[in-house]
C-alpha positions, 0 to 999 in steps of 0.5 A, spaced: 572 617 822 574 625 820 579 622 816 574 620 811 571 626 812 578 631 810 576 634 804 581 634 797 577 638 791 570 642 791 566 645 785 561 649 787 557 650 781 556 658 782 553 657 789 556 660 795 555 653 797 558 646 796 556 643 791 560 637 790 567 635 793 572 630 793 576 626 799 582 628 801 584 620 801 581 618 795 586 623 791 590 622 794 590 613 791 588 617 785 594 620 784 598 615 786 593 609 782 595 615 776 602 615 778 603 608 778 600 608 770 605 614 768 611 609 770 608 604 766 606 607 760 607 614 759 615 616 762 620 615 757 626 609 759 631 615 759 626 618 765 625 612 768 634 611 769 635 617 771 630 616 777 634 609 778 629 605 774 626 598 777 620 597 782 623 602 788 623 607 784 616 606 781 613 605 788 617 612 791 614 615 785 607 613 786 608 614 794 611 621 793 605 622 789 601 619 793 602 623 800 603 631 795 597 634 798 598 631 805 598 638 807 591 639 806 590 635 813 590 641 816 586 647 819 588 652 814 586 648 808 580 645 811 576 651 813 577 654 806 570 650 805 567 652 812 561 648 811 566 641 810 570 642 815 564 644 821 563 636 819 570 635 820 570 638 827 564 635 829 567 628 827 573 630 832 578 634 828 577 641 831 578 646 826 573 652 829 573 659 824 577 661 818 583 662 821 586 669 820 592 670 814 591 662 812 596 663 806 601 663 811 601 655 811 599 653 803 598 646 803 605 644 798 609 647 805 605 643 810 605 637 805 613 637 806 613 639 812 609 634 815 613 628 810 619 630 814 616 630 820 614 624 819 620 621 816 624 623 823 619 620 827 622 613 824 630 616 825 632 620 819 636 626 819 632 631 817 638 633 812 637 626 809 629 626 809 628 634 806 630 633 798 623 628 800 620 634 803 622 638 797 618 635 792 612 635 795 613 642 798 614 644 791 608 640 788 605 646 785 611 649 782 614 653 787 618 651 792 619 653 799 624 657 801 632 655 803 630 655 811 623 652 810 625 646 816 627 652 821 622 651 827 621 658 827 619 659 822 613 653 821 606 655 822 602 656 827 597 651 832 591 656 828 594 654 822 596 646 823 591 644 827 593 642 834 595 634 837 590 631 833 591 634 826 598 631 827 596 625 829 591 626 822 596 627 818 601 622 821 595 617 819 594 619 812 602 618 812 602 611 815 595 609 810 599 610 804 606 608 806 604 601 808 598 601 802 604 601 797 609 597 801 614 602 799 621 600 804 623 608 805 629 606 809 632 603 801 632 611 800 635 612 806 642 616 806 641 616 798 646 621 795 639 622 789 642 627 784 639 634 783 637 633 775 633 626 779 630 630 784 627 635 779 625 630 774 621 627 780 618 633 783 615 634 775 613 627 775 609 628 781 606 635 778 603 631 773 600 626 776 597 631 781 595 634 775 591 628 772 589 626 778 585 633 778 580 631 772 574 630 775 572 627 768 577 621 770 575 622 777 568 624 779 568 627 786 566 622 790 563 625 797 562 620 802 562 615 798 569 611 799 567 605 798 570 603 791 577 606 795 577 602 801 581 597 798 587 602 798 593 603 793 592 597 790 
């Protein structure tokens, strides 16, 4: 039930309180959905064949997208809305208060970092699974640092959230994957070129962008039920 409960977008119309939010889950199949259209209406042929064209291509776009903002499945993110996340803790998800220096895990670094995670649970190298990691770490135009995968620099538990939240996120990651079909191992050991990746990075920055608009997605609160059919 928390996961349904993990916020994405709050507006809060002028008042210390939230006013209305959007789930994270729901974003996430927004953005995926507007990623999906951009590929079949939008994105110029020579984009596409720089991407590998077909429906592989297609489907690592809208998962990509799908999964940009992974990262906001964690404490740091969660408690910038303290009165969402007490419902989240109370469904299971201990967030607790604001931890302190909350801008050391911005939500584009823990996105990738929990991609990659992800990715090496099911046997990939993590220098085969980082160029994945990247483009959602970079979502926001930034990308993370040339050591960004040494453990000693990741995060801590006051920040990522403990055993649960990375079962949360590694939920989310399973949701999107198996909701879009998408075969990751068809990727796996893929020399992709540089200008590719950054095409792609760009790619899913605009679908994240739309995806944005509340005018073509309204927030949705605890109302997901026109999403339970998932990325369809």
């Amino acid at each position: 039930p928390a996961l349904d409960l993990l916020w994405a977008k709050t507006k809060r119309d002028g008042t210390p309180t939230v006013e209305l939010w959007h789930p994270l889950r729901a974003h996430m199949w927004d953005s995926a959905a507007v990623a999906g259209w951009l590929w079949d209406n939008w994105l110029p042929r020579s984009v596409r064949d720089l991407l590998g064209g077909g429906t592989e291509s297609r489907s690592l776009y809208r998962w990509l997208s799908g999964l940009h903002d992974l990262g906001k499945a964690s404490v740091a993110f969660q408690t910038k809305a303290l009165e969402l996340a007490a419902k989240v803790h109370s469904a299971g998800l201990p967030c607790g208060g604001a931890p302190a220096r909350p801008g050391e895990a911005p939500h584009g670094l823990v996105s990738g970092i929990a991609l990659v995670d992800s990715l090496t649970r099911r046997g990939w190298p993590v220098q085969e699974a980082e160029w994945l990691g990247l483009i959602v770490g970079g979502h926001h135009g930034k990308f993370p640092a040339v050591d960004w995968l040494d453990r000693r620099r990741r995060p801590g538990r006051q920040l990522l959230g403990d055993e649960s939240w990375s079962a949360a996120r590694e939920a989310l990651f399973v949701a999107v994957t198996e909701s879009l079909g998408c075969q990751l191992d068809r990727w796996r050991g893929r020399a992709v070129p540089v200008p590719a990746q950054l095409v792609l990075a760009g790619a899913v920055i605009l679908a994240d962008w739309l995806a944005s608009n509340d005018g073509l997605f309204p927030y949705a609160g605890a109302a997901l039920d026109g999403y339970r059919d998932g990325l369809d």
